[in-house]
C-alpha distance (Angstrom), angle and dihedral (degrees) to the residues before:
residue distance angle dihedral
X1 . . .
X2 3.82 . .
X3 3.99 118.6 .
X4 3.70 119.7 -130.7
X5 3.50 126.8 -138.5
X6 3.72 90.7 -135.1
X7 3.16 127.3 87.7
X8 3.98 110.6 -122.1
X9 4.44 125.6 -127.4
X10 3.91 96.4 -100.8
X11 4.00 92.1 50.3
X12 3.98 87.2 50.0
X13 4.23 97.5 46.1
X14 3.84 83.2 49.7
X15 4.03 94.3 52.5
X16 3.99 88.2 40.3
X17 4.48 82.5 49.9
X18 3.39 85.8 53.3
X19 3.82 103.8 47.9
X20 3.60 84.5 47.9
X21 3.41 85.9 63.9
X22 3.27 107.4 44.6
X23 4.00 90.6 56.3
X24 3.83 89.8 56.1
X25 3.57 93.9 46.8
X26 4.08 112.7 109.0
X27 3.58 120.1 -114.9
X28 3.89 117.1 -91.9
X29 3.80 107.7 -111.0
X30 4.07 87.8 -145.6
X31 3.84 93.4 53.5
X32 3.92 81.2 41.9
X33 3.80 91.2 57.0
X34 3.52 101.4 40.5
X35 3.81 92.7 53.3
X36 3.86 85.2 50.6
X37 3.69 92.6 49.1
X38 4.24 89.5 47.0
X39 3.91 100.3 85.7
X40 3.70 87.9 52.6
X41 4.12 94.0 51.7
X42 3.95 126.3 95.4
X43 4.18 101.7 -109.9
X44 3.83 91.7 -102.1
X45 3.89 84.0 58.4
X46 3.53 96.2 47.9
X47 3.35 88.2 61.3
X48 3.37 106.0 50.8
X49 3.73 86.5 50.2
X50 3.84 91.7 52.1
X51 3.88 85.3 53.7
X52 3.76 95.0 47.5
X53 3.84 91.5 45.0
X54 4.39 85.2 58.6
X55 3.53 87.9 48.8
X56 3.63 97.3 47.0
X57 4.32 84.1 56.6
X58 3.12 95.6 39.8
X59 4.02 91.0 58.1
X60 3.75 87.3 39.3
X61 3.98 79.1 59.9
X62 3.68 99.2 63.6
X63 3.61 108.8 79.3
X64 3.69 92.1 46.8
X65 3.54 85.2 51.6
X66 4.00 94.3 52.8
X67 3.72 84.5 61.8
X68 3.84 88.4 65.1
X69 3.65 90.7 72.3
């Protein structure tokens, strides 16, 4: 069987399920608290918090993501 390059109706209602998702998700208290803490950080800090806060969503992202399957 050939493989299209586009990416079929079922794939794209699950990625628009899981985008709906996402936006109805509540707000992670640690990402939360880290972007409170941020004005108060040397800038080297800040950015390790900015990277921990995009890991912190992107690992909130995974179970969503296991529905995509």
């Amino acid at each position: 069987e050939e493989k299209s390059e586009f990416i079929d109706f079922e794939t794209i209602t699950k990625i628009a399920s899981v985008l709906g998702k996402l936006s109805s998700q509540p707000k992670d208290p640690g990402c939360e608290l880290l972007s409170a803490l941020k004005p108060m950080l040397s800038p080297e800090r800040r950015h390790k918090a900015d990277e921990a806060i995009k890991i912190m969503q992107i690992l909130s992202l995974l179970p969503l993501l296991k529905d995509l399957q």
